[in-house]
C-alpha positions in Angstrom: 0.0 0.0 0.0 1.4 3.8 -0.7 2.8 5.3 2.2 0.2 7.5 4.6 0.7 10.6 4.7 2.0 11.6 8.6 -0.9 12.2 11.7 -1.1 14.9 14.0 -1.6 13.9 18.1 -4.3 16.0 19.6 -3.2 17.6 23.4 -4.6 14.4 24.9 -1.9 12.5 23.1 -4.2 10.6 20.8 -3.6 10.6 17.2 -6.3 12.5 15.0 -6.9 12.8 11.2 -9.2 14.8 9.5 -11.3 13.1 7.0 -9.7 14.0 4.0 -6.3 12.6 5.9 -8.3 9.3 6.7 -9.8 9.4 3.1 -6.5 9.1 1.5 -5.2 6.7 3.4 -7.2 4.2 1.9 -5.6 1.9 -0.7 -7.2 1.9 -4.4 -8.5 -1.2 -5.5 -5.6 -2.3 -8.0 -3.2 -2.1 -4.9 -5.6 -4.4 -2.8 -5.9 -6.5 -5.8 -1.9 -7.0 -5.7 -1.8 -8.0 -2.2 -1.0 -11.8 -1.4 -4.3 -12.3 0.1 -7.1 -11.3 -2.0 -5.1 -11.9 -5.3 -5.6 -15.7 -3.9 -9.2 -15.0 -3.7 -8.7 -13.7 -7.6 -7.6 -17.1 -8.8 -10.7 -19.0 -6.6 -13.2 -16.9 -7.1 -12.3 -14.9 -10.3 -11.5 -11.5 -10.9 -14.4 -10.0 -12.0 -16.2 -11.0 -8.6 -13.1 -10.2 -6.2 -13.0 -6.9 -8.2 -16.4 -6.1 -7.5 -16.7 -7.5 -3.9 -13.5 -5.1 -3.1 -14.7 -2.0 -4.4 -18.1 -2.5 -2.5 -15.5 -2.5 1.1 -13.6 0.2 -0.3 -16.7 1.8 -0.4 -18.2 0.4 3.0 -15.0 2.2 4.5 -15.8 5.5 2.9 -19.0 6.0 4.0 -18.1 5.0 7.3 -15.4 7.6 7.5 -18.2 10.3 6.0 -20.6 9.2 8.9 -17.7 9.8 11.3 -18.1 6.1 12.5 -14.5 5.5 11.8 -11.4 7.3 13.2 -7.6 7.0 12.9 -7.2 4.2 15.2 -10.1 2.7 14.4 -9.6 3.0 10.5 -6.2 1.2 11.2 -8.3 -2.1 12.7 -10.1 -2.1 9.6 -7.4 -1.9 7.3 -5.5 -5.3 8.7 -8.5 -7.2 8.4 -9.5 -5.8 4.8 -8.7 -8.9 3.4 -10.6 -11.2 5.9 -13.7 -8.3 5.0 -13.3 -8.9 1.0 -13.3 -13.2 1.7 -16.7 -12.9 4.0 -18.8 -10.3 1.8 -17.4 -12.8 -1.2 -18.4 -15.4 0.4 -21.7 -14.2 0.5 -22.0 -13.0 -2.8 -20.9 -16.2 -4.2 -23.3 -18.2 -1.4 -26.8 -19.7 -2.6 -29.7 -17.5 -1.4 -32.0 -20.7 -1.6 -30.6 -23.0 1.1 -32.1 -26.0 2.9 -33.7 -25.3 6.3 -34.4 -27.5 9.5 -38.3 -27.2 9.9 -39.3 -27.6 13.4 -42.3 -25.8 13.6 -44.3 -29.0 13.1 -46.2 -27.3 9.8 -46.2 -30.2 7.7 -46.8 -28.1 4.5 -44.9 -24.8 5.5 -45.8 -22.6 2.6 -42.6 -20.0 3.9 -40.3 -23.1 3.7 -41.4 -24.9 1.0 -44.5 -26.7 1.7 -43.7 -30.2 0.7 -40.1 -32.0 0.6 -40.1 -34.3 -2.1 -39.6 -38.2 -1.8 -36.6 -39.9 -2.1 -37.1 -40.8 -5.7 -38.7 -37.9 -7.0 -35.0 -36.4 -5.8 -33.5 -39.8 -8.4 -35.8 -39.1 -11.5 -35.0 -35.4 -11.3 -31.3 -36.4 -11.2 -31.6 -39.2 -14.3 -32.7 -36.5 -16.2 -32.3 -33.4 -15.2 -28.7 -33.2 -16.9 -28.9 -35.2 -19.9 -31.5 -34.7 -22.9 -34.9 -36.6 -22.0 -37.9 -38.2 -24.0 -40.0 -34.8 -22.6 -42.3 -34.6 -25.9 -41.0 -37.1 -28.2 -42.5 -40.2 -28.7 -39.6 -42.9 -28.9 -41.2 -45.9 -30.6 -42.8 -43.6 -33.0 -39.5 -41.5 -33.6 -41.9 -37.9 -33.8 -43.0 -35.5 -31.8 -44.7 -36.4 -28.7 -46.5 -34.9 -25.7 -45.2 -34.1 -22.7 -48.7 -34.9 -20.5 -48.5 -38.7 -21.3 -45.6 -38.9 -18.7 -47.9 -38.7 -16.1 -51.6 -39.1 -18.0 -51.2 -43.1 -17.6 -50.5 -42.3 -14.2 -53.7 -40.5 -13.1 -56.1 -42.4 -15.0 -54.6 -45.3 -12.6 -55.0 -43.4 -9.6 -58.5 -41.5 -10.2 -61.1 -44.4 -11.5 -62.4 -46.7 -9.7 -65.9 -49.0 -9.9 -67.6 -45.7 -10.8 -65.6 -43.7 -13.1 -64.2 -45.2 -16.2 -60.2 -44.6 -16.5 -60.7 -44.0 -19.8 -63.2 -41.1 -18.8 -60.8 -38.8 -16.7 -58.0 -36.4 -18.3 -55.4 -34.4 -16.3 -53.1 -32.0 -17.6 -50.8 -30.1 -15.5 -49.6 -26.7 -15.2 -47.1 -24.1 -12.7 -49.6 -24.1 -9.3 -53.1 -24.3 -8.3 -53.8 -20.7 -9.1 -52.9 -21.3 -12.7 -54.9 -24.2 -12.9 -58.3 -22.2 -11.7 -57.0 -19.5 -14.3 -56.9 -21.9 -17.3 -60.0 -23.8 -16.8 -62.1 -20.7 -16.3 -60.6 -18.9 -19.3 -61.2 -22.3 -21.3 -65.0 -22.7 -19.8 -66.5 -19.1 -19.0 -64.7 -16.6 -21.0 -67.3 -13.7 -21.0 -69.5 -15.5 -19.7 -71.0 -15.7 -15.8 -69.2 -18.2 -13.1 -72.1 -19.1 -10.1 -70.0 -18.9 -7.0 -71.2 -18.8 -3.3 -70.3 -15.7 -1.3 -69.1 -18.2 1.4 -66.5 -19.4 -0.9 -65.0 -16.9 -2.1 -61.6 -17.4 -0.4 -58.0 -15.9 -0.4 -55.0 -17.9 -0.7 -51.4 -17.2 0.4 -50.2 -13.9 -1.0 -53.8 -12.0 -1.4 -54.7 -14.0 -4.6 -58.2 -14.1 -4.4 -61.1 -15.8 -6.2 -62.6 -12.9 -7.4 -59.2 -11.1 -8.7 -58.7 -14.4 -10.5 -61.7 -14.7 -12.4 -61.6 -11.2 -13.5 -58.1 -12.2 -15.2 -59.4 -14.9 -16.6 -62.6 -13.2 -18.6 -65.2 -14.8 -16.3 -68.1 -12.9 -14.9 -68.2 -13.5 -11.4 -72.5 -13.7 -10.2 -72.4 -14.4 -6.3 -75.1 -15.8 -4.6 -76.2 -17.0 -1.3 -74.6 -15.1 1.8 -71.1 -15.5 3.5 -72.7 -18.0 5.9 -75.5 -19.5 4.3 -76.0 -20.5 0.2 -78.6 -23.2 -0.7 -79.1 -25.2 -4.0 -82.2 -22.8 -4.7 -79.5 -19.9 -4.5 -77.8 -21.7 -7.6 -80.6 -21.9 -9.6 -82.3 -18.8 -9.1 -79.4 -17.2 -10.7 -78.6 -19.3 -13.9 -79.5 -17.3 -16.9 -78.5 -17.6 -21.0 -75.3 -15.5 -19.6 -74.3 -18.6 -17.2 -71.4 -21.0 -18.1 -70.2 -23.0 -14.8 -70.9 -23.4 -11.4 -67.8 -23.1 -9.1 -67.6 -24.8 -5.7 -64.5 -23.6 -4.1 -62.9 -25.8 -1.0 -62.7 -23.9 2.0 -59.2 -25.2 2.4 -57.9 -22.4 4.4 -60.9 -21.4 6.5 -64.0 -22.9 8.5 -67.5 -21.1 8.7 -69.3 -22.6 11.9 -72.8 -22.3 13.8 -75.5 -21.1 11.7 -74.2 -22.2 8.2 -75.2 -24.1 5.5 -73.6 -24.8 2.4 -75.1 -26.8 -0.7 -73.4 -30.1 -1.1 -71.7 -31.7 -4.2 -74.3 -34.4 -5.0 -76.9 -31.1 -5.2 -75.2 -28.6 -7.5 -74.1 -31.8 -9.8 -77.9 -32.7 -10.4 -78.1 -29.0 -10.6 -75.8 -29.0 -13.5 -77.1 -31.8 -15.2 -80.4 -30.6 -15.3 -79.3 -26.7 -16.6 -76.3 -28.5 -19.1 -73.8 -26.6 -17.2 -70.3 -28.1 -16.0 -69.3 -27.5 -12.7 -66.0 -26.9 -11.7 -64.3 -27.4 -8.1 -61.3 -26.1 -6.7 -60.2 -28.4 -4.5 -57.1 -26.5 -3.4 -55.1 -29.1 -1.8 -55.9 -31.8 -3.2 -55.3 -35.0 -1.0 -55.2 -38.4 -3.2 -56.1 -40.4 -0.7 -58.4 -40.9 2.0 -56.7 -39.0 5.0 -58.7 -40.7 7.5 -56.1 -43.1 7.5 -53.8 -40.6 8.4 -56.2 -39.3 11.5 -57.5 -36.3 9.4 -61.3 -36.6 9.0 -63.4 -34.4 6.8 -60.7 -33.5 4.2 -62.3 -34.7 0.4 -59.9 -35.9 -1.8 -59.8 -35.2 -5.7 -61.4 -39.3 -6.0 -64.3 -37.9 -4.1 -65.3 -35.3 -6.1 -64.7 -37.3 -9.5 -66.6 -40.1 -8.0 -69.4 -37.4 -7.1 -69.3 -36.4 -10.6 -68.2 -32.7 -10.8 -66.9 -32.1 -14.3 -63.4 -30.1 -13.4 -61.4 -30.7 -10.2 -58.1 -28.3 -9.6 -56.1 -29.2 -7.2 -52.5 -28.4 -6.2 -49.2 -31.1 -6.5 -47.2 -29.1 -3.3 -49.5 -29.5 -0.4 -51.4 -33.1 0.5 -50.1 -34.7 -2.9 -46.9 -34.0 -1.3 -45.1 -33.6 -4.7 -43.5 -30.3 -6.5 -45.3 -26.9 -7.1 -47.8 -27.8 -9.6 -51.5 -27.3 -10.7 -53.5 -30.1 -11.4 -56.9 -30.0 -13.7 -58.6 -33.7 -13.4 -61.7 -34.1 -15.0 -63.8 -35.1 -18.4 -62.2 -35.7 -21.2 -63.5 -33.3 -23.7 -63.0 -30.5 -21.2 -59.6 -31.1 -20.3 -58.7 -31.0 -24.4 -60.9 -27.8 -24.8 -57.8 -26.3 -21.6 -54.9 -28.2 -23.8 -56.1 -26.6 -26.8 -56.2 -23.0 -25.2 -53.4 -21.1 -25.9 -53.0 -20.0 -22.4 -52.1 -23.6 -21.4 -48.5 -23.4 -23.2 -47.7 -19.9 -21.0 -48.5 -22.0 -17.6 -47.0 -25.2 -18.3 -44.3 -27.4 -16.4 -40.7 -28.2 -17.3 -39.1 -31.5 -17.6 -37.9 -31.3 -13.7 -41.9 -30.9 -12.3 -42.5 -34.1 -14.9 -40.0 -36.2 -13.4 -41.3 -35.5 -10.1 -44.5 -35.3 -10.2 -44.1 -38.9 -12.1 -42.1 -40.5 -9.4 -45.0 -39.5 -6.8 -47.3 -40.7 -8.7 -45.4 -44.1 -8.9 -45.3 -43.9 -4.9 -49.1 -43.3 -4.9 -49.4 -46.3 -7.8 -47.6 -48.5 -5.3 -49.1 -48.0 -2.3 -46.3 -46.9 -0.6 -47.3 -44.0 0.9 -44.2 -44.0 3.5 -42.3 -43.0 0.7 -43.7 -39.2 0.3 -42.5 -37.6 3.3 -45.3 -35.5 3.8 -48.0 -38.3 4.2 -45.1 -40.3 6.7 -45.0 -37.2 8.7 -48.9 -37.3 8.9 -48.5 -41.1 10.2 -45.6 -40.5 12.8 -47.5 -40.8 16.6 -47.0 -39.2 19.2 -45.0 -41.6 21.2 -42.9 -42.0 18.3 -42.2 -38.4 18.5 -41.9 -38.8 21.6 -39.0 -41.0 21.8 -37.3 -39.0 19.1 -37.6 -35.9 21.6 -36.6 -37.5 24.7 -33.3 -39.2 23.1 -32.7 -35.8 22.1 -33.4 -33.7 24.8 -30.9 -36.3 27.0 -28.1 -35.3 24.6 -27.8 -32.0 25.4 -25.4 -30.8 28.3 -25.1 -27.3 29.0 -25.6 -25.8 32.5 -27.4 -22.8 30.9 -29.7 -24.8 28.3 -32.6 -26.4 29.7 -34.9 -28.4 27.2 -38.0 -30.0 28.2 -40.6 -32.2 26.6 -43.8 -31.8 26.6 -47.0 -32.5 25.0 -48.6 -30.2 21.8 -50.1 -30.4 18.7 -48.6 -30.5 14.8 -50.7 -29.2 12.2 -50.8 -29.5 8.0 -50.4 -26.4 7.1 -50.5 -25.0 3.1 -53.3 -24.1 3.5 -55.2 -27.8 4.2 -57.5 -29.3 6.7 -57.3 -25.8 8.5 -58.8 -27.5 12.0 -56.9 -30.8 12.0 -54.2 -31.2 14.8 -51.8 -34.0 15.2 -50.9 -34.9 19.0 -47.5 -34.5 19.4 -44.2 -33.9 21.9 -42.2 -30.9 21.7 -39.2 -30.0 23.2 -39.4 -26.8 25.2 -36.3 -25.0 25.4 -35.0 -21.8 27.8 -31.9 -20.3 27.9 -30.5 -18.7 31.5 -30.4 -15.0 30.2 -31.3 -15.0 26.8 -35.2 -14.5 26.2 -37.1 -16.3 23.6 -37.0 -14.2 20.8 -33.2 -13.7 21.0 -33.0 -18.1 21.3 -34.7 -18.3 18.3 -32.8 -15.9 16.0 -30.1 -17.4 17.3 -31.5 -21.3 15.9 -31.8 -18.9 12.7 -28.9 -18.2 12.4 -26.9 -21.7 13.0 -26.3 -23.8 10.0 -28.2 -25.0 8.7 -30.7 -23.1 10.1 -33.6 -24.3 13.0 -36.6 -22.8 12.4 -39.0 -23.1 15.4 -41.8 -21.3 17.0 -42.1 -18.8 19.9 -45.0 -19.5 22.1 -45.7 -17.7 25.5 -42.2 -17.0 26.3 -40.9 -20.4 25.1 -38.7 -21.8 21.8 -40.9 -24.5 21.1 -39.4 -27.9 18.7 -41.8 -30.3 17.1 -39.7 -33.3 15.5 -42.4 -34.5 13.2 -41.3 -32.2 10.9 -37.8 -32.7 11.7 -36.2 -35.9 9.6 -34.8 -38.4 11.9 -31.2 -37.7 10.1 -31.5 -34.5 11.4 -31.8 -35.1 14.9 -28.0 -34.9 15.8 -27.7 -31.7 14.3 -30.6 -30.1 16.5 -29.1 -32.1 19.0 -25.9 -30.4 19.1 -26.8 -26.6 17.6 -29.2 -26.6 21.0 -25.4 -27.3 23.2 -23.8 -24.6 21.8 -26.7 -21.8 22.5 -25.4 -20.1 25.4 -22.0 -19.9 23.5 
């Protein structure tokens, strides 16, 4: 570095500099460039990055010195350590922002991280094919073009007929969410003309999409009917007109409307529909493909039930209770779902070749029966003294004086918005921190890594494990040791 110019000592015999002194005593970029140090960083990292990521200190420094936050001495500290400064903020800028996250909140389908993890060999297909060049719409024993839906068409027709619907008579396509899914289909079915929808049903998902914002997009006429409490059947067909197009029942999936409510039922507005030659549509939201029951979540349909019920159109999402990537799903008749393929708005919402290979290797879990596999649904299962044990194993690891964890008995919910009143009983591991208040304990579980994300409930860190993978437990195990360090 170029040589300082001298300091003055103030009459307390501390050295001073003005700012202009302090200013010039910083070293230009190509000399920090040409130091030992960060040209090592140069030859890691490149030098377009190390370039960048020391002008941005260099520049740090100055405004520090402008704001008067940095003196002579003070200046001095900063300048030894400028290298170490230029290898953290590169280390940042060259860092992933997307990272993996310990979730134990006990949210199964934590819309902030995630909602669901994928299964083991939805992770496999993804890497078979991910990096090479795939069969994605060409049709190998034909050697032509193909179509990407039949990866996972064969798939569906499997997994929605039974006794009473025909495999043959079901179609799915799939597109980028849920929201997109609702989009296409009332586009495709209702474009200028009116949509029936109950007032009680007129929900908002994560992110302040609503239903009614949604069907203006989409060229539908919204015509509500009933009130937010209480729609009948005769509130349906009281308002059909020449104008009509589709009745919409929409899943309150996020919400429940108790007491002094009443809400016309599926087998109603499909003899409704039949009668008027109408379709009718449902947005199922989350779309379980099994019955939950088993899982010890009563009251949640699944996208078999309506089918089986007879609604035309069911959307449903592939992220939350399917438990596979972000993805919309439109089940239904056959000659509607072509009428969505057809519409040019389907090639602006559709997947990529990575949703395909997932979404086909959960589908083969579903196929199979082997619903262990799809972590979501085997985090539904876990029971609470298996949790338990997971929790008190833990909670006997840790040995600091100052951290005290505790287990004790809670609830896990879904989550995504699904099955908004189902809880799962469940053990949680309380921990306190001598000095440190709650708040402060679980930035600090933030900021470990990976990072533990828990919740804060009257004064306390609280852990849930079912949402935790067993793998994982050391880790928690030992980041919850070192919190009073």
């Amino acid at each position: 570095m170029r040589n300082q110019k001298p300091i003055s000592w103030d009459n307390r015999g501390m050295k001073s500099a003005s700012r202009s002194e302090l200013f010039r005593a910083l070293p230009s970029v190509n000399e920090l460039l040409r130091t030992p140090g960060v040209a090592a960083l140069a030859r890691d990292g490149g030098i377009a990055a190390v370039t960048d990521t020391t002008r941005a200190v260099l520049t740090r420094l100055r405004e520090e010195i402008a704001s008067g936050l940095l003196d002579q001495p003070a200046l001095e500290i900063a300048l030894s350590g400028v290298c170490e400064a230029i290898e953290k903020q590169l280390g940042q800028a060259l860092s992933y922002s997307l990272r993996s996250v310990i979730n134990a909140t006990g949210v199964i389908l934590h819309t902030n991280l995630g909602r669901a993890p994928l299964a083991e060999a939805a992770l496999e297909h993804i890497r078979e094919t991910a990096g090479l060049y795939t069969n994605l719409e060409f049709d190998i024993e034909a050697g032509d073009r193909g179509k990407r839906d039949v990866h996972v068409e064969r798939l569906f027709q499997r997994l929605l007929s039974d006794e009473a619907k025909d495999a043959a008579g079901v179609s799915t396509i799939v597109v980028n969410n849920n929201a997109a899914a609702v989009l296409l289909a009332l586009n495709t079915l209702a474009e200028g003309g009116e949509v029936i929808v109950s007032r009680g049903e007129l929900v908002e998902i994560g992110g302040s999409f609503r239903i009614p914002e949604v069907m203006a997009k989409s060229g539908g006429i919204l015509r509500e009917v009933g009130t937010t409490n209480r729609t009948r059947i005769a509130d349906y067909e009281k308002a059909i007109n020449e104008r009509t197009r589709l009745l919409l029942r929409v899943h309150r999936s996020n919400f429940e409307i108790t007491g002094f409510a009443e809400q016309a039922s599926a087998a109603e507005l499909v003899e409704l529909a039949r009668k008027r030659a109408l379709p009718l549509m449902e947005d199922l939201g989350s779309g379980a493909l099994v019955d939950l029951e088993n899982f010890g979540i009563p009251g949640e349909p699944s996208v078999l039930d309506g089918l089986r019920a007879g609604v035309d159109i069911v959307t449903y999402s592939g992220d939350k209770l399917l438990g596979g990537p972000q993805a919309g799903l439109v089940s239904g008749r056959v000659d509607l779902v072509a009428r969505m393929r057809a519409n040019p708005m389907f090639r602006a919402l559709r997947v990529d070749k990575l949703a395909y290979a997932a979404l086909e290797a959960t589908l083969l879990a579903y196929v199979k029966r082997d619903h262990d596999a799809i972590p979501a649904l085997r985090m539904m299962r876990f029971t609470r003294d298996e949790i338990g044990k997971r929790a008190d194993a833990l909670a006997g690891k840790v040995r600091s004086s100052k951290v005290k964890v505790e287990v004790t008995d809670g609830v896990s919910v879904i989550g995504g918005g699904a099955a908004p009143s189902a809880v799962l009983p469940t053990r949680l591991l309380a921990v306190s921190c001598e000095d440190v208040s709650a708040d402060e304990l679980a930035a600090r579980l933030r900021a470990s890594d990976p990072p533990i994300i828990a919740r804060v409930e009257e004064g306390r860190v609280l852990l849930d494990l079912r949402t935790v993978f067993a793998e994982q437990d050391e880790l928690v195990g030992q980041t919850l040791g070192k919190l009073s360090a």
